[in-house]
Chimera marker file (.cmm) of the C-alpha trace (Angstrom):
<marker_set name="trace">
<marker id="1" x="355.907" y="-109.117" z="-120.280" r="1" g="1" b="0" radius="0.5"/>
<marker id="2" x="355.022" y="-105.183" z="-119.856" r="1" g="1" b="0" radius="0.5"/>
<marker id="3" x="352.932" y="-104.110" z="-123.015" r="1" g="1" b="0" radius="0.5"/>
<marker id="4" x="354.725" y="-100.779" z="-124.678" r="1" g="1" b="0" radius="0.5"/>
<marker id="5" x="353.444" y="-97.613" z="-123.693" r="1" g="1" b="0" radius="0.5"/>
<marker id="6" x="351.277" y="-96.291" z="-126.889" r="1" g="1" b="0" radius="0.5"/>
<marker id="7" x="352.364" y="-93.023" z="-127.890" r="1" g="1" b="0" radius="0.5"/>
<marker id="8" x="349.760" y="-89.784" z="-128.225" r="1" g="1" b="0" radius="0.5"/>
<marker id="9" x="348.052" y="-89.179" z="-131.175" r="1" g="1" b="0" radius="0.5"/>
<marker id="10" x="349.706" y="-86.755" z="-133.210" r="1" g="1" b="0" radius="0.5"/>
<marker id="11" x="348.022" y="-83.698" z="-135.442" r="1" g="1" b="0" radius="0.5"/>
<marker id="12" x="348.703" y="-83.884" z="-138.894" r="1" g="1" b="0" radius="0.5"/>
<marker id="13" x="346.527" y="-80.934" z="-139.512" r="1" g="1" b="0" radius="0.5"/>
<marker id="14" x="345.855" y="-78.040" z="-137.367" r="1" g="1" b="0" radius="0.5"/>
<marker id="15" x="341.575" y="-78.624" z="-137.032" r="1" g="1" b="0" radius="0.5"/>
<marker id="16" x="343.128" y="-82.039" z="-135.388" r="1" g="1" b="0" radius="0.5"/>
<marker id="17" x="344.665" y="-81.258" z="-132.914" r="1" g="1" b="0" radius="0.5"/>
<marker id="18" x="341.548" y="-79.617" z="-131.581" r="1" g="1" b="0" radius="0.5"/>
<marker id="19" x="339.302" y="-82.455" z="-132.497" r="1" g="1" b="0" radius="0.5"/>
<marker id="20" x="342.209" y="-84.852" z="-130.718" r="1" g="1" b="0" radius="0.5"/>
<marker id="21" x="342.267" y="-83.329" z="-127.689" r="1" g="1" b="0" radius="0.5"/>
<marker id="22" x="338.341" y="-83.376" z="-127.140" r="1" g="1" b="0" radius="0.5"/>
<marker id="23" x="337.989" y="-87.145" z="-128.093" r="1" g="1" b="0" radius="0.5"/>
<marker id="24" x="341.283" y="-87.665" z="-125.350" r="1" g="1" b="0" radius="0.5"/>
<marker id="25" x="339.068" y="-85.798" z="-122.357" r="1" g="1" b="0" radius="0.5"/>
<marker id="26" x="336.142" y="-87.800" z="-123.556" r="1" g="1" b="0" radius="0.5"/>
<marker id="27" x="337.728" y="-90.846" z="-123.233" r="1" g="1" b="0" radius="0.5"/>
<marker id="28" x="339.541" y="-90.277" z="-119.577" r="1" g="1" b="0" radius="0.5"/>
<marker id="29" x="343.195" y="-90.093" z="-121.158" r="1" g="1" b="0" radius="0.5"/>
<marker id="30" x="344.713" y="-86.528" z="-120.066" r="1" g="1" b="0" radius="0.5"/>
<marker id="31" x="348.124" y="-87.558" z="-120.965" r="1" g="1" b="0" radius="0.5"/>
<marker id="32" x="347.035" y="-88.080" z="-124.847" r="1" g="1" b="0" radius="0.5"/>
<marker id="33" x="345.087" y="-84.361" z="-124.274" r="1" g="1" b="0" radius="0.5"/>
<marker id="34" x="347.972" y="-82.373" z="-122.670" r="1" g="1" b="0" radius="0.5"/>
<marker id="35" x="350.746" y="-84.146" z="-125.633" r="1" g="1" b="0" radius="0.5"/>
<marker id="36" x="348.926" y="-82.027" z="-128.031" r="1" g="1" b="0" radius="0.5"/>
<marker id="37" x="349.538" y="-78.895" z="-125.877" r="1" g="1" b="0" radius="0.5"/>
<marker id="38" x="352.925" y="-76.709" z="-126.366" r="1" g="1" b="0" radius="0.5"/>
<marker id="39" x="355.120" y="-76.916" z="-122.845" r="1" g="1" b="0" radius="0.5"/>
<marker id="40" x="354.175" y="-73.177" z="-123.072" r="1" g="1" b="0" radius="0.5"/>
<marker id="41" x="350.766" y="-73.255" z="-123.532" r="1" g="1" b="0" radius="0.5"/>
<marker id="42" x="348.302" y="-70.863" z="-122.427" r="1" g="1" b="0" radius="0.5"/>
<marker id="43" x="344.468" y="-71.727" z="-121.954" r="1" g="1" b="0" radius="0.5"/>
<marker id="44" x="341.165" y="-70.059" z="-121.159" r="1" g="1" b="0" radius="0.5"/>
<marker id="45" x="338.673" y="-72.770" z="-120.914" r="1" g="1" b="0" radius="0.5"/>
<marker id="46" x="335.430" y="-70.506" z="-119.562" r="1" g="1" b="0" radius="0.5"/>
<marker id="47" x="334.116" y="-66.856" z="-119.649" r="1" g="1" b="0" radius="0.5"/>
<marker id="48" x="335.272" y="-66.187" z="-116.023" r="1" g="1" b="0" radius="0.5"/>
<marker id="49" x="338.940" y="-64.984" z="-117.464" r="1" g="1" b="0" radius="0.5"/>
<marker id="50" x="340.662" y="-67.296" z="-115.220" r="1" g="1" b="0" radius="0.5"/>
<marker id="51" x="343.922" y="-68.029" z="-117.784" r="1" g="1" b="0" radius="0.5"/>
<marker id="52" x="345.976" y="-71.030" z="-116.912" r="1" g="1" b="0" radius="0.5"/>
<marker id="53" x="349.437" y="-70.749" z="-117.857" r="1" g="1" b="0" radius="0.5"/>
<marker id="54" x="352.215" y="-73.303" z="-118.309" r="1" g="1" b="0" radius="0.5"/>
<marker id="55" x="351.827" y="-75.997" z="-115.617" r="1" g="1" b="0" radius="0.5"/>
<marker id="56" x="348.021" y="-75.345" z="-115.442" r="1" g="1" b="0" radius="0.5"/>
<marker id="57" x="347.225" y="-76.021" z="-118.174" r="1" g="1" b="0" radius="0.5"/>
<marker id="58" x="347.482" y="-80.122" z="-117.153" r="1" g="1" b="0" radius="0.5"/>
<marker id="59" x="345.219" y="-79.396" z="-114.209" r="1" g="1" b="0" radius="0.5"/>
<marker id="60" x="342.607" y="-77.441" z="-115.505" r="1" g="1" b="0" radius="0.5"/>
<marker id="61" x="341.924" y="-80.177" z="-118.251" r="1" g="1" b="0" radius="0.5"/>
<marker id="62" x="342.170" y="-82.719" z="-115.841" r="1" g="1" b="0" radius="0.5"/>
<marker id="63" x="339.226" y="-80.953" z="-113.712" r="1" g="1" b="0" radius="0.5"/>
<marker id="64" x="337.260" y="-80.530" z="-117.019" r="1" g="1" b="0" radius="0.5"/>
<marker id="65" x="337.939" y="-84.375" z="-117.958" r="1" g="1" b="0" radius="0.5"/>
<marker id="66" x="336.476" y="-85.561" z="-114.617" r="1" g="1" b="0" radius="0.5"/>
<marker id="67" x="332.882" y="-83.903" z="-115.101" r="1" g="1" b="0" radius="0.5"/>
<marker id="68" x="333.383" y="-87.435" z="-117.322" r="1" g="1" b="0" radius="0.5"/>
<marker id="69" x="331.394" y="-85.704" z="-119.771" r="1" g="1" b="0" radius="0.5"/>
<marker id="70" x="332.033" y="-85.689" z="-123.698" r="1" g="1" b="0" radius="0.5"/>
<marker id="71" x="333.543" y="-82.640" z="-125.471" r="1" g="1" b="0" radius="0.5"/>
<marker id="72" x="332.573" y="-82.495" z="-128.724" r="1" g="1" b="0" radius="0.5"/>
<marker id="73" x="334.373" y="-80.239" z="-131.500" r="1" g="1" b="0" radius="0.5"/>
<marker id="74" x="333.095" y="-78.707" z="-134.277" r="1" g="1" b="0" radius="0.5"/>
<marker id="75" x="336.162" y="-76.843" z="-136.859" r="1" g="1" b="0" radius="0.5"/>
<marker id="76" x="334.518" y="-73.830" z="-137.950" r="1" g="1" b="0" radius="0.5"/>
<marker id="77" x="337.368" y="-72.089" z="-139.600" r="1" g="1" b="0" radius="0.5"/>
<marker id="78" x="340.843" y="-72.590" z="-140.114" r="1" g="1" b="0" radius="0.5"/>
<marker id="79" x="343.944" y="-70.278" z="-141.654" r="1" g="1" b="0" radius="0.5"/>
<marker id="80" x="347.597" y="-71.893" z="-141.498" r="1" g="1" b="0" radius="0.5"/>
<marker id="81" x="350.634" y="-69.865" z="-143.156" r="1" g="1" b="0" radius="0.5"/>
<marker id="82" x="353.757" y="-71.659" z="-142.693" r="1" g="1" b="0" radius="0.5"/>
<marker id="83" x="353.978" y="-73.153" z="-139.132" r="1" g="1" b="0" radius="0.5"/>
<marker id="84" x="351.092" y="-71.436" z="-137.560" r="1" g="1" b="0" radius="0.5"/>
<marker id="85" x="347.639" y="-71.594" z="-137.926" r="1" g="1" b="0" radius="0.5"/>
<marker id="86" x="344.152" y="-70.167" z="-136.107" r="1" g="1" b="0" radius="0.5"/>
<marker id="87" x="341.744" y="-72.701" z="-135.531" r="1" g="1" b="0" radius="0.5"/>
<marker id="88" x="338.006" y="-71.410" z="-134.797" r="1" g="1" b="0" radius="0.5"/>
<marker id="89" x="335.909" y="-73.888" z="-133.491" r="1" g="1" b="0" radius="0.5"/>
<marker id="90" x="332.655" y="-74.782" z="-131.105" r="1" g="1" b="0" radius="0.5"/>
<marker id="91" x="333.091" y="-76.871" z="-128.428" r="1" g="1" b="0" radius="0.5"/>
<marker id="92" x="329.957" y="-78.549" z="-126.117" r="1" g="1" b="0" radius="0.5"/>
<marker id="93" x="329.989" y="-80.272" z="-123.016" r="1" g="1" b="0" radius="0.5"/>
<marker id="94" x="326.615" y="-81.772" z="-122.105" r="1" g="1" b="0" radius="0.5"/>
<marker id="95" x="325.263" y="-84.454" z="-119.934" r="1" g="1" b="0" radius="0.5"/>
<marker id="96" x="324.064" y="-85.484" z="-116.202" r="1" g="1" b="0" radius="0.5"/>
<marker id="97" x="327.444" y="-84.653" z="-113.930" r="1" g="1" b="0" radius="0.5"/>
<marker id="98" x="328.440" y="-87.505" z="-111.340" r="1" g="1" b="0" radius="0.5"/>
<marker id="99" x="326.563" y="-85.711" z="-108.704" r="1" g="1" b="0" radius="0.5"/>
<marker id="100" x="323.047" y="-85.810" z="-111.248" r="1" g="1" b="0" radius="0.5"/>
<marker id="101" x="322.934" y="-82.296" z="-111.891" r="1" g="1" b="0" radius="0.5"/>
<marker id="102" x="322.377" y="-81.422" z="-115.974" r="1" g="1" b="0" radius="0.5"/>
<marker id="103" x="325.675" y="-79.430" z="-117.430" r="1" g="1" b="0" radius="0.5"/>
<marker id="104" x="325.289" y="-77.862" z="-120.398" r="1" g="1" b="0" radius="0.5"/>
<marker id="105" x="328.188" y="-75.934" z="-121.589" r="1" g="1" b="0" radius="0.5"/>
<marker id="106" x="328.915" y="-74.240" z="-125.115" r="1" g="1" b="0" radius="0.5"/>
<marker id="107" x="331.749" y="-71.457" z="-126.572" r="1" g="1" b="0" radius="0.5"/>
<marker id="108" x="332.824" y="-70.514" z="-129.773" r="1" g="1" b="0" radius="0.5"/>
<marker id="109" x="336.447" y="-69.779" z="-129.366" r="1" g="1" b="0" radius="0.5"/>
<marker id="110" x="340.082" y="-70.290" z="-131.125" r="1" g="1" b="0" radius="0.5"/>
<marker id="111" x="343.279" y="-71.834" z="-130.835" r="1" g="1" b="0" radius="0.5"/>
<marker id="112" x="346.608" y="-70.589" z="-132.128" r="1" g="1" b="0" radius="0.5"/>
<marker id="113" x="348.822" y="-73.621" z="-133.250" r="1" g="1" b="0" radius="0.5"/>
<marker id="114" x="352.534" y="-74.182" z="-134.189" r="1" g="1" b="0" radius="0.5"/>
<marker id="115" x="353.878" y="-77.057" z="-136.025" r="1" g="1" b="0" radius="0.5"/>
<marker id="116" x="356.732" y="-78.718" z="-134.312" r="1" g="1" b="0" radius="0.5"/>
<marker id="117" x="358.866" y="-81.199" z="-136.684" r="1" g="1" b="0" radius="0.5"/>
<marker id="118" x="358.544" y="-84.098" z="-134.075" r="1" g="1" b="0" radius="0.5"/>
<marker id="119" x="355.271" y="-83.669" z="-132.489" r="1" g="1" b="0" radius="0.5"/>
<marker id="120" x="352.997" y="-82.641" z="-135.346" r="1" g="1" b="0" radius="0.5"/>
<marker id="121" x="350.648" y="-79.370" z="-134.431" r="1" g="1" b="0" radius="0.5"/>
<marker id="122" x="350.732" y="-77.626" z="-130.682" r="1" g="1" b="0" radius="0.5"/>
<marker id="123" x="348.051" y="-75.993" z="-129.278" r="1" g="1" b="0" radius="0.5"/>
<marker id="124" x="349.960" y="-72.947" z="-127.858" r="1" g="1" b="0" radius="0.5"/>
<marker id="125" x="346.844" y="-70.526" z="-126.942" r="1" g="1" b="0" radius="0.5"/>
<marker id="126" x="343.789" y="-71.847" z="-126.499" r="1" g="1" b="0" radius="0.5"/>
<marker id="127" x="340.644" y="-70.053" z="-125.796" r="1" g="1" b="0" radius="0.5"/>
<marker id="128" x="337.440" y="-72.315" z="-125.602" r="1" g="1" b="0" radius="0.5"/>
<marker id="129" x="335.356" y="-69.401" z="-124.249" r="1" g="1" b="0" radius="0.5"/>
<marker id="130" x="332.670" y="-72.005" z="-122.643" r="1" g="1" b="0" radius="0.5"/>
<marker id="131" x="329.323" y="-70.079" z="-121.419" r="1" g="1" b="0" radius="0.5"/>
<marker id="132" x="326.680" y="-71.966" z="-119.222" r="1" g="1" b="0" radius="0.5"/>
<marker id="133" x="323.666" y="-73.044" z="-121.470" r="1" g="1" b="0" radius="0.5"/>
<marker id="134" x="319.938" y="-73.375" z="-120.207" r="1" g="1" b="0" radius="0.5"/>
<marker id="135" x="319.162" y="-76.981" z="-119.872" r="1" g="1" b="0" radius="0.5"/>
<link id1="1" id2="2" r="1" g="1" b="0" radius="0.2"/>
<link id1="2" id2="3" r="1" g="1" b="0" radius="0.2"/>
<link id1="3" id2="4" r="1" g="1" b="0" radius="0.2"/>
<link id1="4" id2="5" r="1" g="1" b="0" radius="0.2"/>
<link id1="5" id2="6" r="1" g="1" b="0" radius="0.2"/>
<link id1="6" id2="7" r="1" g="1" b="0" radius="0.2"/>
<link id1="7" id2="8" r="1" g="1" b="0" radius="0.2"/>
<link id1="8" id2="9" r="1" g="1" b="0" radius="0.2"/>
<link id1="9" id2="10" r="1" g="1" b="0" radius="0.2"/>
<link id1="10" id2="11" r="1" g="1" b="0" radius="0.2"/>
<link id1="11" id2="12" r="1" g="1" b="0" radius="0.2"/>
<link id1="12" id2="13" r="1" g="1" b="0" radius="0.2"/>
<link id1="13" id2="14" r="1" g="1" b="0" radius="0.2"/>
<link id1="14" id2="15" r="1" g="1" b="0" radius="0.2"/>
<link id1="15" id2="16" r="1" g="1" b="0" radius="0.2"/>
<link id1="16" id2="17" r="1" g="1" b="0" radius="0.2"/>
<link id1="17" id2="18" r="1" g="1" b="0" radius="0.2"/>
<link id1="18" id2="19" r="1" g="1" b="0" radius="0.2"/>
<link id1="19" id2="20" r="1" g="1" b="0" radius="0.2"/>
<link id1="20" id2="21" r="1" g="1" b="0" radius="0.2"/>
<link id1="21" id2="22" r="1" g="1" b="0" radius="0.2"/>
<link id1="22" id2="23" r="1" g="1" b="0" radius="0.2"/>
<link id1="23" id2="24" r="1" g="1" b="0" radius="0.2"/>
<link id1="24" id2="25" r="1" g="1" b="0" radius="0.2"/>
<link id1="25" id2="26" r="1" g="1" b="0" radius="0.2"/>
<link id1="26" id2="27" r="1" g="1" b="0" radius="0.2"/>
<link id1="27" id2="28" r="1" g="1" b="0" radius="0.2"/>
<link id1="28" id2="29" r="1" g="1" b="0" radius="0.2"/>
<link id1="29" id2="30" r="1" g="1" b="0" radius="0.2"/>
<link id1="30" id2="31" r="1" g="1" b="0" radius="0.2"/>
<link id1="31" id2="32" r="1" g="1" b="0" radius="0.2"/>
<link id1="32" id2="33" r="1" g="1" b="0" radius="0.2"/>
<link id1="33" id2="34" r="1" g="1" b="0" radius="0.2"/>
<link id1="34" id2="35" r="1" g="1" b="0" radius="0.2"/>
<link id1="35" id2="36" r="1" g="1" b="0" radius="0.2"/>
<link id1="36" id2="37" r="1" g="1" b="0" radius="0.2"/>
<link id1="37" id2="38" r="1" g="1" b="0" radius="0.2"/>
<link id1="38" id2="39" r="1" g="1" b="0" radius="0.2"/>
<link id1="39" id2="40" r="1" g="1" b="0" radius="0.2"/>
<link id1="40" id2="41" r="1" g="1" b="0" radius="0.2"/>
<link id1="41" id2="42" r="1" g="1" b="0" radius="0.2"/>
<link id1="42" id2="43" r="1" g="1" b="0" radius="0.2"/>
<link id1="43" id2="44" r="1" g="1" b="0" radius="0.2"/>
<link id1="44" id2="45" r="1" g="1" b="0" radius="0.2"/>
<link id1="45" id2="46" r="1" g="1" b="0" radius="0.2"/>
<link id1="46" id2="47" r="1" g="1" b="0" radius="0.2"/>
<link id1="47" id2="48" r="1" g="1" b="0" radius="0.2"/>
<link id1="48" id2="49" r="1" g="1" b="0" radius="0.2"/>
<link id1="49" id2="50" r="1" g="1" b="0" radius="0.2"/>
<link id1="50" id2="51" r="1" g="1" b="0" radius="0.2"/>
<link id1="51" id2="52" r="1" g="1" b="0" radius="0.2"/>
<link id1="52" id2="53" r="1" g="1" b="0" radius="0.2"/>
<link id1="53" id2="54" r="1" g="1" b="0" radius="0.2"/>
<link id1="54" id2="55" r="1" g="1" b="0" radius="0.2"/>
<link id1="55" id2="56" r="1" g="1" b="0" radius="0.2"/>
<link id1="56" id2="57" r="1" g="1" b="0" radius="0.2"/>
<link id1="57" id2="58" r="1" g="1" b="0" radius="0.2"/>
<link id1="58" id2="59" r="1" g="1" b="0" radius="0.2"/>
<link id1="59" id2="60" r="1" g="1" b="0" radius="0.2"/>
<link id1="60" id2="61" r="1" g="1" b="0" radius="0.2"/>
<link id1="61" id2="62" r="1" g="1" b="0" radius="0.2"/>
<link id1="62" id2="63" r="1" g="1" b="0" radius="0.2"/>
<link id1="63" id2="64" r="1" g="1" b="0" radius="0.2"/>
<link id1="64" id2="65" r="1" g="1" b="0" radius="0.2"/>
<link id1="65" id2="66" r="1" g="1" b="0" radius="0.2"/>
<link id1="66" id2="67" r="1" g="1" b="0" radius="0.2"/>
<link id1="67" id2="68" r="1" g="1" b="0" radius="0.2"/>
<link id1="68" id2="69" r="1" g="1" b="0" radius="0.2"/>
<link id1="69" id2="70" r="1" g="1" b="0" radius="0.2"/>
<link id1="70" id2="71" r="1" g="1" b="0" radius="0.2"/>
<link id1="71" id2="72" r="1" g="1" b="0" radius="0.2"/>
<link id1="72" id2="73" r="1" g="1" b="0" radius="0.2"/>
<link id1="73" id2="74" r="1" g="1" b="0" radius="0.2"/>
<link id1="74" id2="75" r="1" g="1" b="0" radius="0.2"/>
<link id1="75" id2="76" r="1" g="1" b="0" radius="0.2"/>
<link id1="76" id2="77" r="1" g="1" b="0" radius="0.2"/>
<link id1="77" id2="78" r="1" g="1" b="0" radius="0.2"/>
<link id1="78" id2="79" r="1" g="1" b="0" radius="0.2"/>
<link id1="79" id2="80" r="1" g="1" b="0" radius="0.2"/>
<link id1="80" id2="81" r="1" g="1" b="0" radius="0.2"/>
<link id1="81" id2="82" r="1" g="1" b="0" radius="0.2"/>
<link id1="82" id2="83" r="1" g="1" b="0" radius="0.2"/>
<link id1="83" id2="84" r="1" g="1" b="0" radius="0.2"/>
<link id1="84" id2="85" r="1" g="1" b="0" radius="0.2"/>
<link id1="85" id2="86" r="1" g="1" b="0" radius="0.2"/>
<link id1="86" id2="87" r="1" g="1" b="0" radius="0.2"/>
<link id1="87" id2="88" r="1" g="1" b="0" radius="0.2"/>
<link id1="88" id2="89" r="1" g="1" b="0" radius="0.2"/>
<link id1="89" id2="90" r="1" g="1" b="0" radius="0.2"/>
<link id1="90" id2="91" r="1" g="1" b="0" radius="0.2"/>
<link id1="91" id2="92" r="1" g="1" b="0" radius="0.2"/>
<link id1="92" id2="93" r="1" g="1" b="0" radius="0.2"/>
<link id1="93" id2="94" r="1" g="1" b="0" radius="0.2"/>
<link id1="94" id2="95" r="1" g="1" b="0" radius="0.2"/>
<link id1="95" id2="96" r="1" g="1" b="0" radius="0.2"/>
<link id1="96" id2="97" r="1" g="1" b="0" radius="0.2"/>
<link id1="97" id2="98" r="1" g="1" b="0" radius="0.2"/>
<link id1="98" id2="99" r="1" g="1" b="0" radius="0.2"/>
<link id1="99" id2="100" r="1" g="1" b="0" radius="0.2"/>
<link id1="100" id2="101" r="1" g="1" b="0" radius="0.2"/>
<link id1="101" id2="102" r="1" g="1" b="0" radius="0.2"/>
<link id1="102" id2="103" r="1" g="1" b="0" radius="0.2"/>
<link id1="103" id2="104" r="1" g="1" b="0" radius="0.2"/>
<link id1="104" id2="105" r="1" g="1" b="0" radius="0.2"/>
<link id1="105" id2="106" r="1" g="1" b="0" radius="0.2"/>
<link id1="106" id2="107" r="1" g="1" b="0" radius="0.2"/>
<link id1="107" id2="108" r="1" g="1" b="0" radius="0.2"/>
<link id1="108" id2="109" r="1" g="1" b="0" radius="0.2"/>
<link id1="109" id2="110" r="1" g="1" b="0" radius="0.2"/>
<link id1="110" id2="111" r="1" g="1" b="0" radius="0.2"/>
<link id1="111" id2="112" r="1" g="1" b="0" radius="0.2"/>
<link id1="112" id2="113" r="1" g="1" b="0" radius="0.2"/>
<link id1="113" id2="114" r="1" g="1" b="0" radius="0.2"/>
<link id1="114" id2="115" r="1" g="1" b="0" radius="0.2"/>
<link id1="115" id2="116" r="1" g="1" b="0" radius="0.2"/>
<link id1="116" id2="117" r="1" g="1" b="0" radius="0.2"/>
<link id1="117" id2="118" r="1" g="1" b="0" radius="0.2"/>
<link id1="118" id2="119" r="1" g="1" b="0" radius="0.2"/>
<link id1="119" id2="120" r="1" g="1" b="0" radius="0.2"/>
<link id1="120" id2="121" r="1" g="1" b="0" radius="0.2"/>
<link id1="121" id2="122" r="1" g="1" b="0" radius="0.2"/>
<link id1="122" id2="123" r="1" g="1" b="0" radius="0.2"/>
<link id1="123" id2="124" r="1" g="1" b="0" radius="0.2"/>
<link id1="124" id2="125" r="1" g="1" b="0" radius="0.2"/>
<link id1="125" id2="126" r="1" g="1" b="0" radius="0.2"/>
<link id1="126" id2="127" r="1" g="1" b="0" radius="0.2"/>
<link id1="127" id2="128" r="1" g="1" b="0" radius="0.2"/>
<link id1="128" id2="129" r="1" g="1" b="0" radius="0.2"/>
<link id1="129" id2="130" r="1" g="1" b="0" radius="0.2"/>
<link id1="130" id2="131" r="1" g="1" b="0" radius="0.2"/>
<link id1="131" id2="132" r="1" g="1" b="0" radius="0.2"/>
<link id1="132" id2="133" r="1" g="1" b="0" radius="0.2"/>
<link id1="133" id2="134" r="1" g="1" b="0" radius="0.2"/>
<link id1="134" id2="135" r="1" g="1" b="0" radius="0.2"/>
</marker_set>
């Protein structure tokens, strides 16, 4: 007997599908993080303007999910009007890397979302502006 496949979490609110998507890298499932991204997606994940556009946007959170490192969320501010919203939030990454070296990331950025009838709210840009912190 093959257990059934549980489906992503789904936002109900826009500030969730932020908060969703940091407890899903934090926990090792990138499948339940990208499901809360648009197919279009675009994401900046650091200060070093390197955008990832569709199809990237899987890899560079799987690369950020295998520091194995929690991301926290904080919702800072958010403004919906009809089927979009801006999320502002701070996101950290901190703890002792695989190889033992300290990482201490932080970023205030934003995140446009889109409410899709099926899938709850998208991410569709995504900016999490991270900026090396001193240890």
């Amino acid at each position: 007997m093959n257990p059934e496949p549980i489906e992503p979490a789904t936002a109900g609110e826009p500030a969730d599908a932020l908060k969703l998507v940091g407890e899903a890298l934090s926990d090792g499932d990138l499948e339940a993080a990208v499901a809360l991204y648009d197919p279009g997606a675009t994401l900046m994940l650091a200060t070093d303007n390197k955008l990832c556009q569709t199809g990237e946007v899987r890899q560079a959170l799987g690369e950020l999910m295998a520091t194995r490192l929690p991301v926290e969320v904080w919702v800072t501010r958010e403004l919906t009007t009809g089927d979009l919203a801006l999320v502002l939030a701070v996101r950290t990454i901190s703890g002792s890397a695989i190889d033992g070296s300290v990482v201490k990331l932080a970023g205030e950025g934003g995140a446009v979302l889109r409410r899709d009838p099926e899938r709850g709210w998208l991410v569709v840009v995504d900016d999490w502006n991270l900026i090396a912190q001193p240890a």
